[in-house]
N, C-alpha and C positions, 0 to 999 in steps of 0.2 A: 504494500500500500504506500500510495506519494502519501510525503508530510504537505499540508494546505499553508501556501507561502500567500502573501498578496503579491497582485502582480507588478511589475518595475514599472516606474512612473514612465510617459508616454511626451513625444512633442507634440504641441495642437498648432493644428493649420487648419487655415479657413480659406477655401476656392471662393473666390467670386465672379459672377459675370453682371455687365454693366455697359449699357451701352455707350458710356460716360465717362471718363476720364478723371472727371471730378465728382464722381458720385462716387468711385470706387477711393480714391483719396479722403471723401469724408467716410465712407465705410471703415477703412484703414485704424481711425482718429477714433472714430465711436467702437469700434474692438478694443481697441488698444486700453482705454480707457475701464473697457469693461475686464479683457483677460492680462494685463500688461504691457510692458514693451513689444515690440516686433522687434525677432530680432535680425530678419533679410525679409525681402520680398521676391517672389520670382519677374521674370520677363513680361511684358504681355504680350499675348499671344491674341490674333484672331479667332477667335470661335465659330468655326463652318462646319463642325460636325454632324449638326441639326437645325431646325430652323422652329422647334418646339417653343424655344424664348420667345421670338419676336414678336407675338401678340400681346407681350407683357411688357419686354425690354426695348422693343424696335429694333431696330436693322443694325448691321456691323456690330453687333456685339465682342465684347473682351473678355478673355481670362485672364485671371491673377491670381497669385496665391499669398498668404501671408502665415511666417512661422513665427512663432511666440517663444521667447527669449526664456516665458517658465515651464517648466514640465508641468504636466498634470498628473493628477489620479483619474486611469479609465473608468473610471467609476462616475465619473463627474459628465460623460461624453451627452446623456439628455439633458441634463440641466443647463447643457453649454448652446446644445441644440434651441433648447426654448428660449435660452435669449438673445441667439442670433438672428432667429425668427422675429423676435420682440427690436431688434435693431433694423432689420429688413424694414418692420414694417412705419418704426417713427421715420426712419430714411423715405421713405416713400411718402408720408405724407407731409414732413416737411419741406419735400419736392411738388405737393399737390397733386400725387396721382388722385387716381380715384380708389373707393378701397376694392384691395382684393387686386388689384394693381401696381406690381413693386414696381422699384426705378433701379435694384439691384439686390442680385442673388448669393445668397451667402449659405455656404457649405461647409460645418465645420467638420472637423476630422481628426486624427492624430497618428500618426507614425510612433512604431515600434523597432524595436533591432530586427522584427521578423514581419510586418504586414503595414499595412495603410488600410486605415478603417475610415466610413464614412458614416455620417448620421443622417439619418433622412427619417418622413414621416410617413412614406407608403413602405405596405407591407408588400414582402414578394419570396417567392421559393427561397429564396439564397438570405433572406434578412433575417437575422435573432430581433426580437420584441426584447428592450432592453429595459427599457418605463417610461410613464411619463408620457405614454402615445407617439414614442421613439422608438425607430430600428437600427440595430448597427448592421453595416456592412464588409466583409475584408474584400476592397477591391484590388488592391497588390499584394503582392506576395513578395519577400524578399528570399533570393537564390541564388546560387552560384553569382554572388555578387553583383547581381542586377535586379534591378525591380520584372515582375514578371506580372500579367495580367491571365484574370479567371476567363470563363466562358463568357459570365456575365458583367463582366469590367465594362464600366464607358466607353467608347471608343477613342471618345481623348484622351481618357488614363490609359487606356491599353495601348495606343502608339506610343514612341519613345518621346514626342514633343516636352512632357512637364521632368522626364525622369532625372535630368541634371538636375535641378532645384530637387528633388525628394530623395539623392543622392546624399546632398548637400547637406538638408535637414538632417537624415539618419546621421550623418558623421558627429552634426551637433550632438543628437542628442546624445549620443554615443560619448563623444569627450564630457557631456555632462554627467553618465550614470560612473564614468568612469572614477570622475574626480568627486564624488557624490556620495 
């Protein structure tokens, strides 16, 4: 029989998409605030993998990703969920959408020495019900030294487009459980 350890604290990253430039910069401000420093951000990148946003975001949409400077406890991944949701939606209406209408999509998630989990609020085959009318995800997998994607990965996690920045995170967190 294993002995029951808790598990190693986790880095949290939050993917965003935003048709905006400066929506995703006050996104940035209003995390930071709520999970702490950031402590890189990734590239942005075009987002053309689907066109599911644009009735919400509009056209040219952006990814981005932002990693947080503290570890967490995966324990914490719904309650980080409901108030990036709760950030989504003052962002949207201090932009004046309409409701139910955001101006920017915020994904948060966290990297391990072994996977990249997402939080989302639809249920599906491949999702654990974790609480809080939150499911986790493991959309990567870490292997033979590279990030590897499941059947069911996004198709922008599962190209190599984001895998330098989630490279980059794992090493963080990596020198932080080390020196930790």
């Amino acid at each position: 029989m294993g002995s029951i350890r808790p598990p190693k604290r986790a880095l949290l990253l939050a993917g965003l998409l935003s048709a905006d430039v400066d929506i995703l910069a006050l996104a940035r401000r209003k995390l930071a605030e709520r999970f702490g420093p950031v402590a890189f951000e990734s590239d942005t990148w075009p987002f053309t993998q689907t066109d599911y946003y644009e009735p919400e975001l509009g056209p040219a949409i952006l990814r981005r990703f932002f990693f947080f400077n503290d570890t967490i406890s995966v324990e914490r991944l719904a309650e980080i969920k409901r108030l990036s949701n709760a950030i989504e939606e003052r962002i949207s209406r201090d932009c004046l959408r309409p409701p139910g209408v955001r101006a920017v999509n915020i994904d948060p998630g966290y990297i391990t020495l072994y996977k990249l989990v997402l939080a989302t609020t639809k249920d599906h085959a491949h999702r654990i019900y974790i609480q809080q009318g939150i499911y986790a995800e493991v959309t990567l997998r870490f292997a033979a030294g590279r990030w590897e994607p499941w059947p069911w990965t996004y198709p922008d996690f599962a190209a190599d487009t984001y895998h330098t920045a989630f490279v980059r995170a794992r090493d963080l967190l990596k020198s932080k459980l080390d020196t930790g």
